[in-house]
Backbone bond lengths (Angstrom), bond angles and torsions (degrees), N, CA, C in turn:
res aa  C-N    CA-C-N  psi(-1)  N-CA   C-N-CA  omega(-1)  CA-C   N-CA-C  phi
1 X - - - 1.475 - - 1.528 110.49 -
2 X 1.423 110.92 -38.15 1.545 107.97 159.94 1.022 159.44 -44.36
3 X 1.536 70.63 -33.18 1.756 88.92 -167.28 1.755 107.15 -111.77
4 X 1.686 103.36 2.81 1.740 113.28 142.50 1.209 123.79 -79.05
5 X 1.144 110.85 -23.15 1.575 105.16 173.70 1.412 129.77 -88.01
6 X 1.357 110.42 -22.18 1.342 123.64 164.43 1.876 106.12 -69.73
7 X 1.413 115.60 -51.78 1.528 110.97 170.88 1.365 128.08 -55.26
8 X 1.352 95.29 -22.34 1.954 108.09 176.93 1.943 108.73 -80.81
9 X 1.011 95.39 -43.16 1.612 117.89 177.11 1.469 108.19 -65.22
10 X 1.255 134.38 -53.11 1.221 117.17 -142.53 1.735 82.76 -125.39
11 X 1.114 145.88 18.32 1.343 129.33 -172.13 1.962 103.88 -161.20
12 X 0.803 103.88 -32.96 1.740 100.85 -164.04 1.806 99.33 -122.84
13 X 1.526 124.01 -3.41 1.364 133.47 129.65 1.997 112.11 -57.47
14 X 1.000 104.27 -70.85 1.674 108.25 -172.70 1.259 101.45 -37.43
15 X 1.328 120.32 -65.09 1.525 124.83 -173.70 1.521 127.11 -51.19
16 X 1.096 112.11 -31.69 1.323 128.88 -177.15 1.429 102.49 -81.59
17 X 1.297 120.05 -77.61 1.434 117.77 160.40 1.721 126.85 -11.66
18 X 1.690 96.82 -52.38 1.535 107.67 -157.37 1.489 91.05 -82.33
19 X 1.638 105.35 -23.02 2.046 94.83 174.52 1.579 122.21 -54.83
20 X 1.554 85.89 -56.74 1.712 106.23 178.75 1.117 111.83 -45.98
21 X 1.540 134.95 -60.28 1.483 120.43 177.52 0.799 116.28 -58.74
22 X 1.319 138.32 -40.69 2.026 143.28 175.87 1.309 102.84 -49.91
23 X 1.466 130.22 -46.57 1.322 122.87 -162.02 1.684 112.36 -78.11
24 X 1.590 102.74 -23.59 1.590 107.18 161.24 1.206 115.51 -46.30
25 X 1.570 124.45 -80.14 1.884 99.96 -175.23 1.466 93.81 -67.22
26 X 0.955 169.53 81.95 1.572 143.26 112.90 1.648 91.70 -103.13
27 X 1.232 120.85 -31.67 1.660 93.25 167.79 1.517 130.67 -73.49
28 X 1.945 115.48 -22.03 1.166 118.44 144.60 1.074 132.55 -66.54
29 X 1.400 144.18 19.86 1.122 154.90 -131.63 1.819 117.92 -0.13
30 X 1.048 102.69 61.72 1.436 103.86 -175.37 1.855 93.91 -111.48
31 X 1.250 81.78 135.55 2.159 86.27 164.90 1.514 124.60 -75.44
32 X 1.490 120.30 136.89 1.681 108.78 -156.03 0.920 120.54 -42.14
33 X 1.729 116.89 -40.20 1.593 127.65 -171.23 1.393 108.33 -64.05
34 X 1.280 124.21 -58.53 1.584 123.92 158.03 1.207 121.77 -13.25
35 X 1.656 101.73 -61.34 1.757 97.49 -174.25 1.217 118.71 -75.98
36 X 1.377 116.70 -38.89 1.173 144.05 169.20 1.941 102.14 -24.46
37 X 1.705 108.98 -82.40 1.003 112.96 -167.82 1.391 120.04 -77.52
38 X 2.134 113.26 -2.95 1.411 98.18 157.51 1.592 122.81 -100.57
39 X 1.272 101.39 10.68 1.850 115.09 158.83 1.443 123.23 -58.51
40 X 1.992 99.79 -46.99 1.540 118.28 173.41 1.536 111.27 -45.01
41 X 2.347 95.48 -69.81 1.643 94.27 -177.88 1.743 131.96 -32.82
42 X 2.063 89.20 -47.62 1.517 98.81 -160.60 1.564 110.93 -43.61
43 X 1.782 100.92 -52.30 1.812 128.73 175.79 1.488 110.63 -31.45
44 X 1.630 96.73 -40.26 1.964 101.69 -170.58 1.043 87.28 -72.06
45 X 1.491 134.78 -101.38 1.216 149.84 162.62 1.647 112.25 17.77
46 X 1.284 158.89 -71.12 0.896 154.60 104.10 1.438 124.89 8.94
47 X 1.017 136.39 -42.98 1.590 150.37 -178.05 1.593 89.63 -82.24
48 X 1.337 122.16 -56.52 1.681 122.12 -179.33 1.440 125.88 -71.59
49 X 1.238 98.39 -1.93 1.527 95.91 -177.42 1.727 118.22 -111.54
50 X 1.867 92.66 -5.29 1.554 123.31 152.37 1.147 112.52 -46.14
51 X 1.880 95.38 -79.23 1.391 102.99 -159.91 1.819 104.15 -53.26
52 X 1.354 104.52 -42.39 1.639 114.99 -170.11 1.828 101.97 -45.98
53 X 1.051 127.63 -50.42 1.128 126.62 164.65 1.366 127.94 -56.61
54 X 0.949 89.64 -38.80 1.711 101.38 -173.62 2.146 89.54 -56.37
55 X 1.593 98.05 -68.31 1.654 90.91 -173.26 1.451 122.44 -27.23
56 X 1.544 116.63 -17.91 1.350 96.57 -169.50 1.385 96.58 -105.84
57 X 1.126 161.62 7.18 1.286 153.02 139.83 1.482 131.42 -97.39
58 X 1.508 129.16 -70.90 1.456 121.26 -168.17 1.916 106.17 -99.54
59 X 1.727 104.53 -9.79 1.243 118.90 -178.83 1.704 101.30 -102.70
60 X 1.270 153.92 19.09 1.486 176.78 97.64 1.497 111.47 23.43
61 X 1.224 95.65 -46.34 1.704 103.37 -170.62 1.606 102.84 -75.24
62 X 1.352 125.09 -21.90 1.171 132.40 -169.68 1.406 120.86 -110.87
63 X 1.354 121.59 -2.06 1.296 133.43 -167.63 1.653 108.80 -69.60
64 X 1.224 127.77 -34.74 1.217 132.16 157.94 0.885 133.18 -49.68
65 X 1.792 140.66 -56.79 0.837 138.38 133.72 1.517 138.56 -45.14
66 X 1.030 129.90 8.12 1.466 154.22 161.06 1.448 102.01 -93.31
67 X 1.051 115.52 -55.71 1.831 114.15 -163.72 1.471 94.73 -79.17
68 X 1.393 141.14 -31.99 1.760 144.61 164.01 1.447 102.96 -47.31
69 X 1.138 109.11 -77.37 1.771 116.99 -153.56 1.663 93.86 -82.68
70 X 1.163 126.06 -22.74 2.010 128.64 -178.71 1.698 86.28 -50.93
71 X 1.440 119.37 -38.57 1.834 111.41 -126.48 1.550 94.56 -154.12
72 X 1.530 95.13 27.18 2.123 111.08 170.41 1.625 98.36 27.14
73 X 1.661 113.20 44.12 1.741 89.45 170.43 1.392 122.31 100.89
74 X 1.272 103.61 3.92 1.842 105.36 -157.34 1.415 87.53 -99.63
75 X 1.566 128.89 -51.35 1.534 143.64 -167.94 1.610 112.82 -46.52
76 X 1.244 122.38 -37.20 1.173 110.93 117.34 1.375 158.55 49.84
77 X 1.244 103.49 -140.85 1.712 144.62 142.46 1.328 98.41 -27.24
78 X 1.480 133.89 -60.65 1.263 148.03 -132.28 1.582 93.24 -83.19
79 X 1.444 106.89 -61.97 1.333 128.15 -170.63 1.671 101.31 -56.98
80 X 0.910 120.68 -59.08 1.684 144.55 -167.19 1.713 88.27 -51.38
81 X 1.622 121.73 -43.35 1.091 97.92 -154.60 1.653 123.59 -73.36
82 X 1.397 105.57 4.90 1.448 109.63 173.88 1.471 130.46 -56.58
83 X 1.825 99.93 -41.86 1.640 115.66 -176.97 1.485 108.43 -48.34
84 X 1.134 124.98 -55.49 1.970 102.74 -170.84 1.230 106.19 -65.41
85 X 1.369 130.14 -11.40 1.800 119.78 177.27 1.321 90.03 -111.55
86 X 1.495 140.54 77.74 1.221 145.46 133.66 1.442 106.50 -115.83
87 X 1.653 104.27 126.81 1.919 104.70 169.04 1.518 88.08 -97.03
88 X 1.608 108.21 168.01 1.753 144.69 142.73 1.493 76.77 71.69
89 X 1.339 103.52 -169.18 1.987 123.62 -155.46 1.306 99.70 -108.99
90 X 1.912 126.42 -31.99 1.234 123.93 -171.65 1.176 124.21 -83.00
91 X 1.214 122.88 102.36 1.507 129.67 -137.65 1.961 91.55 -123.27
92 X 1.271 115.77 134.02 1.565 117.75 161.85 1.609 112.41 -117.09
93 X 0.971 125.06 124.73 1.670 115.19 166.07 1.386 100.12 -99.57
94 X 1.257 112.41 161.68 1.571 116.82 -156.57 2.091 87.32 -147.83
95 X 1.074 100.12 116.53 2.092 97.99 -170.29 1.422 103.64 95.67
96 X 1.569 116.46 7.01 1.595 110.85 -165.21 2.212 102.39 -40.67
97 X 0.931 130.26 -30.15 1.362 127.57 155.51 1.603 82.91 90.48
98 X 1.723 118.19 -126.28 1.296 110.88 -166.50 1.853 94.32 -120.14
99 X 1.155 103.96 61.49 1.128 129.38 152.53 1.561 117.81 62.00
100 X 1.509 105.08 37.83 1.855 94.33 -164.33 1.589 111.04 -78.57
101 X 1.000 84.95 -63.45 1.757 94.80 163.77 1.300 129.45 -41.99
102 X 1.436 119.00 -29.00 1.685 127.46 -165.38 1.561 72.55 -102.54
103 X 1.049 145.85 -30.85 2.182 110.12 178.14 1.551 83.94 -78.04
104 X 1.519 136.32 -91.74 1.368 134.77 -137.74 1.923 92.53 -36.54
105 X 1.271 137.90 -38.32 1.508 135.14 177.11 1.859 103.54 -62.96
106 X 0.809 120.43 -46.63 1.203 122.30 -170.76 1.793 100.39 -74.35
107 X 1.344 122.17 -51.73 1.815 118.77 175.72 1.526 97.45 -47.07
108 X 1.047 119.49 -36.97 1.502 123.23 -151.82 1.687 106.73 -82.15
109 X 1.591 106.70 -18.87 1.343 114.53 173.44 1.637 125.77 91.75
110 X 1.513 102.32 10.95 1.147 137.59 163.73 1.370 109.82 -42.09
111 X 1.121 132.57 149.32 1.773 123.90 -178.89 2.074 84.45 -129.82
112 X 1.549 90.57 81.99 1.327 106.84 -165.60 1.593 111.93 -99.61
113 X 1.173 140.26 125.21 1.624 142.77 154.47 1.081 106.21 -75.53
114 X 1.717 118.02 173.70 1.820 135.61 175.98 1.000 88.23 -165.66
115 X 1.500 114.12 123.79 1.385 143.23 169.07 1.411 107.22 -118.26
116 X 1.531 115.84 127.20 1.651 122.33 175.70 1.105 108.01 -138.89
117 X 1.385 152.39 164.78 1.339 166.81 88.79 1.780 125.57 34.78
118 X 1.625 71.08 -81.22 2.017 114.56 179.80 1.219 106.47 -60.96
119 X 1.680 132.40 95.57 1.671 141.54 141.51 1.903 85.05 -20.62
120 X 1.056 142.33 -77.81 1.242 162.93 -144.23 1.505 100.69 -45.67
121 X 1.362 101.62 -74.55 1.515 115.61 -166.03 1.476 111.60 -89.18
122 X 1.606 120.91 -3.76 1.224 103.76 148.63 1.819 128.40 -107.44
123 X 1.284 109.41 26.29 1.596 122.02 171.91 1.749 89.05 -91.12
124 X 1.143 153.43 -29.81 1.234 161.29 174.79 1.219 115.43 -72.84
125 X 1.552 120.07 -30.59 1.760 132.20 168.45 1.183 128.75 -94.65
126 X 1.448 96.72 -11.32 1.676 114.28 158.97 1.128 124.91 -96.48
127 X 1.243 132.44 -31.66 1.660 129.47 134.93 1.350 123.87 -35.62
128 X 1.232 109.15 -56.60 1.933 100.49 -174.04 1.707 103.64 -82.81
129 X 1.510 126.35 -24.69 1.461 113.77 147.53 1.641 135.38 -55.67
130 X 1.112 104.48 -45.61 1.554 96.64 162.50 1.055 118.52 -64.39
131 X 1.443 141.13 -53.79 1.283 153.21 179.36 1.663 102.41 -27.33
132 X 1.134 102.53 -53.56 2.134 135.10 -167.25 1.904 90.16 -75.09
133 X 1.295 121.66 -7.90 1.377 109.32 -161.68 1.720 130.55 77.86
134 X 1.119 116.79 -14.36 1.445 123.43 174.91 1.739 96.60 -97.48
135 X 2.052 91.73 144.84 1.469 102.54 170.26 1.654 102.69 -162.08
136 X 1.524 102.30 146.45 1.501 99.80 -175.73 1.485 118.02 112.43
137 X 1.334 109.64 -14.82 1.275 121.38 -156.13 2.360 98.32 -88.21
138 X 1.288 106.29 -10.32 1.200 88.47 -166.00 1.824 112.92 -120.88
139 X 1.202 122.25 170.31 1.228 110.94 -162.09 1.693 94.83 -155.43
140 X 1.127 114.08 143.55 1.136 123.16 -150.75 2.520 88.95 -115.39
141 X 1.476 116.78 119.99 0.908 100.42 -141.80 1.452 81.81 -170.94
142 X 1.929 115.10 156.96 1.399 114.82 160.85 1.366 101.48 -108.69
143 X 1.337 131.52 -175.27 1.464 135.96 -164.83 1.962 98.86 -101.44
144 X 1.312 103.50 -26.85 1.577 106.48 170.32 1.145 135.11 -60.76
145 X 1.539 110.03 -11.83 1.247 131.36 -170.24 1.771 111.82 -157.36
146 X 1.259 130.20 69.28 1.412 147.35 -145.92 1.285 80.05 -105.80
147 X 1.669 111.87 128.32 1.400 136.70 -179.16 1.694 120.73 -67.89
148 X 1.320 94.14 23.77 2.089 98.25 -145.66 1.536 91.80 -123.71
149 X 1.373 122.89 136.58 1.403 129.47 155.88 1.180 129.10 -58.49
150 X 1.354 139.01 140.72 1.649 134.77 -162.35 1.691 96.71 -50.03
151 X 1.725 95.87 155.98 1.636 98.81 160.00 1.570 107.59 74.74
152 X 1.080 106.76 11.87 1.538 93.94 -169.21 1.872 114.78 -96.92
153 X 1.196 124.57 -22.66 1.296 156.77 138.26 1.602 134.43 -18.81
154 X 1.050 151.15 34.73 1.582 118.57 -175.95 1.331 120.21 -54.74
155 X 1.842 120.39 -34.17 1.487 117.66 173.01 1.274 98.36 -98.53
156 X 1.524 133.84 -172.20 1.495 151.54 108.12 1.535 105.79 -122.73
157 X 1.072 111.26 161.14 1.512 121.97 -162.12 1.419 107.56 -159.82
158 X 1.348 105.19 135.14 1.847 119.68 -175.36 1.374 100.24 -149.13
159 X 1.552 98.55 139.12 1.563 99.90 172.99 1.534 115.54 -151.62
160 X 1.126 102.26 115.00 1.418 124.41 -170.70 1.361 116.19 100.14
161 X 1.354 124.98 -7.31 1.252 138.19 -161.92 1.868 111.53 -20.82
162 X 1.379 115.51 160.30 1.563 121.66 161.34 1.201 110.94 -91.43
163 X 1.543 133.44 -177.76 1.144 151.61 -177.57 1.490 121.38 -38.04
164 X 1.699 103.08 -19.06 1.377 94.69 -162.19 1.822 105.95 -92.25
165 X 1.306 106.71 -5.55 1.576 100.19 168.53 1.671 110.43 -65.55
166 X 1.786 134.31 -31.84 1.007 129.90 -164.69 1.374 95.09 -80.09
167 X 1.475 137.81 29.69 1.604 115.68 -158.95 1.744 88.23 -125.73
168 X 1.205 129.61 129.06 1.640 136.03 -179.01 1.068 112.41 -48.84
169 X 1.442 143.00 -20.52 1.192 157.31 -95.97 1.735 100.79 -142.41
170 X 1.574 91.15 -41.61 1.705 113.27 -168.20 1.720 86.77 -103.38
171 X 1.042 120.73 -37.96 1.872 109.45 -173.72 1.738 104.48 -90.98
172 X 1.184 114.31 0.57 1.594 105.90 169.58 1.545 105.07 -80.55
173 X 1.654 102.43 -46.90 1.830 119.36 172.11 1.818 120.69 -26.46
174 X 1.832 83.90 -67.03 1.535 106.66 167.57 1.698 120.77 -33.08
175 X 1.632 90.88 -72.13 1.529 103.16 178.14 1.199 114.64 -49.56
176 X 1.252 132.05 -53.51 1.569 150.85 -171.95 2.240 96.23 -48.67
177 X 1.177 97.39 -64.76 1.674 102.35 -177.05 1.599 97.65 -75.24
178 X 0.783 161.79 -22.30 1.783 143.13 173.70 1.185 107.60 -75.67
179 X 1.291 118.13 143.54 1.477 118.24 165.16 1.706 111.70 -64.73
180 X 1.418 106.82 -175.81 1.236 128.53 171.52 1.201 108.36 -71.36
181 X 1.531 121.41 113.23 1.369 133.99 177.95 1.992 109.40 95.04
182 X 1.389 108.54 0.15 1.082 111.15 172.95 1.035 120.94 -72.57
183 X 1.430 126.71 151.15 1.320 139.36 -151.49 1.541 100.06 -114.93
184 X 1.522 126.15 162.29 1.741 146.59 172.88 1.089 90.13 -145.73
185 X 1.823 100.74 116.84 1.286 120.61 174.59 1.769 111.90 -108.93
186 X 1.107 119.57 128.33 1.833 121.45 -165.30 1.128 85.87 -135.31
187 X 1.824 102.19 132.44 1.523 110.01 158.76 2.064 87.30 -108.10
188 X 1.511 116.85 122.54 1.636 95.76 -171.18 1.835 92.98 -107.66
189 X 1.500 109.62 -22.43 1.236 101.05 -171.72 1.634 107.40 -135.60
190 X 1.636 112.21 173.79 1.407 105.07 179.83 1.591 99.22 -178.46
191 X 1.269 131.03 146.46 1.487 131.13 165.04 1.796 125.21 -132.34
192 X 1.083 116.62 173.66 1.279 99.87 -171.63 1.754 84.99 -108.63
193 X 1.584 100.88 151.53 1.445 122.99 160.21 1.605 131.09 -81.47
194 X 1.427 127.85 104.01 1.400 134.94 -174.66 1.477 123.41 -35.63
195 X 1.872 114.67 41.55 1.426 131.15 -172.67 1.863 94.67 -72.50
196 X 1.100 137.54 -25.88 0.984 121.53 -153.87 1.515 120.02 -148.12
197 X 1.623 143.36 163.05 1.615 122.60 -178.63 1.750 107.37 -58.61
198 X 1.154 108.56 -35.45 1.803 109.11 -171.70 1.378 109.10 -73.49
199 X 1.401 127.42 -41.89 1.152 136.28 179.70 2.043 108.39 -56.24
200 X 1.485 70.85 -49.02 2.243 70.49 -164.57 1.816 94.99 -63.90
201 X 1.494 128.41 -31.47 1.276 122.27 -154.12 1.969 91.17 -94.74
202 X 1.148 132.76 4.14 1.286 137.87 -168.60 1.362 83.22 -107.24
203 X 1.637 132.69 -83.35 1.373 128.08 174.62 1.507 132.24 -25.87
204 X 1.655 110.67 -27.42 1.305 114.77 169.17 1.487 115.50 -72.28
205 X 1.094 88.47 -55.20 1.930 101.05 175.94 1.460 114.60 -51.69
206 X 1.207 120.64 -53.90 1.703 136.40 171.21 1.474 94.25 -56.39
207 X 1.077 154.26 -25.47 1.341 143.40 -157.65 1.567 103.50 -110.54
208 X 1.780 108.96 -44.59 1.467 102.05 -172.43 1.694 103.70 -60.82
209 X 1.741 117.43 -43.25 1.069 103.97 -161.37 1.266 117.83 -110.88
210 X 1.507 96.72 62.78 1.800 124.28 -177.23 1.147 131.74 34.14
211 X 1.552 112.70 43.31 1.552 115.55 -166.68 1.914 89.35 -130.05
212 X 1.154 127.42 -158.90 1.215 129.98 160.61 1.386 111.40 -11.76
213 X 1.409 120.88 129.63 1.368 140.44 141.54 1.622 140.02 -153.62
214 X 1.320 119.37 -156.50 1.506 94.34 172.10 1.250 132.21 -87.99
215 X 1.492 102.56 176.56 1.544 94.76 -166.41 1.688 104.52 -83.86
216 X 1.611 107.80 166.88 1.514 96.20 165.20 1.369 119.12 87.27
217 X 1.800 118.05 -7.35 1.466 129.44 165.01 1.274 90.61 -80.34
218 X 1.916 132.46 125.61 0.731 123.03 148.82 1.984 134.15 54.71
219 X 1.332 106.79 -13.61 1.232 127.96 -162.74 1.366 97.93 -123.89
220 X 1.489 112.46 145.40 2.034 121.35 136.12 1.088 113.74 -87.20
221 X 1.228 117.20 167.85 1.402 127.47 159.46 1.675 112.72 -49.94
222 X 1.456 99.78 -47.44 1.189 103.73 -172.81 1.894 131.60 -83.41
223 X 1.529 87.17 11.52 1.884 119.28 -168.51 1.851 78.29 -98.55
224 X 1.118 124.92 -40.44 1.942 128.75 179.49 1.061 95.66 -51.13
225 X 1.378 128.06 -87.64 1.158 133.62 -142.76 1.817 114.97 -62.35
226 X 1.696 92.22 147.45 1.224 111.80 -170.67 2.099 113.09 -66.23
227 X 1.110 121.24 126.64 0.883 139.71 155.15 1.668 131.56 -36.94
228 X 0.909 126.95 77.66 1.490 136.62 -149.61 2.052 99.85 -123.25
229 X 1.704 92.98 131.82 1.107 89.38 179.81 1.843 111.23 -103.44
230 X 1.504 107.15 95.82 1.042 99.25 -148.01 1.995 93.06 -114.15
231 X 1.183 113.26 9.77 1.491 108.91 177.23 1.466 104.69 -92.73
232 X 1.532 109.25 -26.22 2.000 124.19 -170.42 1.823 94.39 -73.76
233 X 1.559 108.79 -31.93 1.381 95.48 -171.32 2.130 107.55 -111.47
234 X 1.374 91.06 35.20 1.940 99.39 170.89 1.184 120.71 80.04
235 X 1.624 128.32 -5.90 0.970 113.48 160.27 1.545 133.97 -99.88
236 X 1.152 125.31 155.45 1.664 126.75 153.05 1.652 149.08 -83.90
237 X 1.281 105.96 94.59 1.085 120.68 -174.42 1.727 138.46 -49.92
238 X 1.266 124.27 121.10 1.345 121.38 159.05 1.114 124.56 -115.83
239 X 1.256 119.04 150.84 2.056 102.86 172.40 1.692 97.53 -115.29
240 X 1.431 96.73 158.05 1.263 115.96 -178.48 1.794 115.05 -143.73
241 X 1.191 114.89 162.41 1.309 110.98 -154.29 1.730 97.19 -129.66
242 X 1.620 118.41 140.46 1.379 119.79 -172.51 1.587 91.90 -130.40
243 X 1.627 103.82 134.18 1.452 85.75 -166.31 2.001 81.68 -168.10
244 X 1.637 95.38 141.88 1.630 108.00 166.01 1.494 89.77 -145.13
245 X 1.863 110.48 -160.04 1.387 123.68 -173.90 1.524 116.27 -71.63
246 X 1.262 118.14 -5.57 1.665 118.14 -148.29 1.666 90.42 -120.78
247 X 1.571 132.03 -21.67 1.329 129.60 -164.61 1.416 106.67 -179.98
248 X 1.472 115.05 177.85 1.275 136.00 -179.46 1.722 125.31 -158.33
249 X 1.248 93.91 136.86 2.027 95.06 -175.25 1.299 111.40 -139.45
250 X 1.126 89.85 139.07 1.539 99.09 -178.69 1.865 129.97 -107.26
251 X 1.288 119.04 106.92 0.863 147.41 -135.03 1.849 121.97 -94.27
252 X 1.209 131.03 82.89 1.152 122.19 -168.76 1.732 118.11 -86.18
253 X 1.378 132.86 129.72 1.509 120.92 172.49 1.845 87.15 -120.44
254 X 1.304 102.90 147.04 0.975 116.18 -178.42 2.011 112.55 -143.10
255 X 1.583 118.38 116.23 1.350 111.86 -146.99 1.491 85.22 -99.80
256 X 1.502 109.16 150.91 1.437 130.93 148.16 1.603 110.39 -29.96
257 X 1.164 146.58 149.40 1.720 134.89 135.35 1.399 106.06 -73.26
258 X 1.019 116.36 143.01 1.464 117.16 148.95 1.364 132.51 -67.26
C-alpha cells in the first residue's frame, strides 16, 4: 500500500499535473516551450519587483550596495547627473531614498530638503547625514501632499522615481512648491552600455526580465522614458541626455510658467 502511494505521489501526480499546464498554451495556441519560458520570465519579473520593494523597507539597509554592484558604479553617475541642471540654493529631493544625493547637495551648500515615503529608507539617510554632520534636513511625506508652502523651491529633484511622479496629483504638488520659473529635474530612466564581461551579462539579465537593458533593441531612449503629464500641471518640458562609455540617462527638466 506504500509503495502505491509513493508511485501515485511521486510519478503519476507529476504527469498529470505536467499535462494540465501543457494543455494551457495549446488552448492559447502557444507551443509548450513558449509558454514554458514565458511562465519562467513572468516568475522573474514578479520575484523582482519583491525584492524591488522589499529595498525600500525591511531590505533598506542594503539598498546601496545593491544599487553600486546592480549597475558596476553607474547609480551613481546617474544620480549626480542632476547637479549642473539645478538653478538657486533651494533645492527639494522628492525619493531622497537613504539620502545620497541630499548629503553631496548639502557639501555643496545647497539649502537642500529630502522628502520620502519609507520610515525605512529614511532611518538610513539620517545616519549617513549625521555621520556627514547635517541633521533635520528630512521629512518623511508623500509627493501628493508636500509639507512646504508655495514658492518655496527653485529646484526639486527625483531620480529614478516610481509611478507616483506620472500621477497629476504629485506634479500639481511640485508646481505648487517651486517658484515661478522653477525648474523639476527627473533622472526617470538609464541603462548600462556592454563596455565590459559584467556589464554585457547584467544587460542580459536586466533585459530578459524586462527591467533595464540595452539601448537600440527595438527601443529609443526616448520610447523608456516615463510619460508625465507635465503641460496639464504648468510646466514646460525638455529632455536631455547624460551619457559617457560605461552608461546612459535620460534626463527630464521641466520649467515652472510664469
Amino acid at each position: 500500500m506504500c509503495r502505491i502511494k509513493v508511485f501515485l505521489l511521486h510519478i503519476v501526480a507529476p504527469v498529470i499535473i505536467g499535462r494540465a499546464i501543457l494543455a494551457k498554451p495549446a488552448r492559447q495556441g502557444l507551443r509548450p516551450e513558449k509558454f514554458v519560458r514565458n511562465f519562467l520570465a513572468n516568475t522573474i519579473r514578479k520575484f523582482w519587483l519583491l525584492i524591488f520593494q522589499a529595498l525600500y523597507y525591511p531590505l533598506a539597509p542594503l539598498y546601496d550596495k545593491i544599487s553600486q554592484y546592480g549597475f558596476l558604479g553607474q547609480w551613481v553617475k546617474w544620480q549626480q547627473s542632476v547637479l549642473p541642471r539645478i538653478q538657486g540654493k533651494r533645492v527639494l529631493e522628492i525619493g531622497c531614498g537613504t539620502g545620497s544625493l541630499l548629503k553631496v547637495l548639502l557639501e555643496r551648500k545647497y539649502r537642500a530638503f529630502g522628502l520620502d515615503a519609507s520610515p525605512a529608507m529614511l532611518g538610513q539617510a539620517r545616519k549617513k547625514l549625521k555621520k556627514a554632520g547635517f541633521e533635520g534636513r528630512l521629512v518623511q511625506g508623500k509627493v501628493q501632499h508636500l509639507p512646504f508652502p508655495d514658492n518655496t523651491f527653485e529646484t526639486v529633484v527625483s531620480t529614478f522615481p516610481t509611478s507616483y511622479i506620472m500621477s497629476l496629483e504629485s506634479l500639481n504638488e511640485i508646481q505648487r512648491v517651486l517658484y515661478p520659473g522653477g525648474r523639476l529635474v527627473v533622472v526617470d530612466t538609464a541603462f548600462l552600455k556592454p563596455y565590459s564581461r559584467a556589464s554585457r551579462f547584467l544587460i542580459r539579465v536586466y533585459g530578459w526580465v524586462g527591467v533595464w537593458g540595452e539601448s537600440g533593441k527595438n527601443k529609443t531612449q526616448r520610447d523608456r522614458t516615463f510619460y508625465l503629464p507635465l503641460a496639464e500641471a504648468g510646466l514646460v518640458r525638455r529632455d536631455e541626455i547624460y551619457e559617457d562609455d560605461q552608461g546612459e540617462a535620460h534626463i527630464i527638466v521641466a520649467t515652472k510658467v510664469w
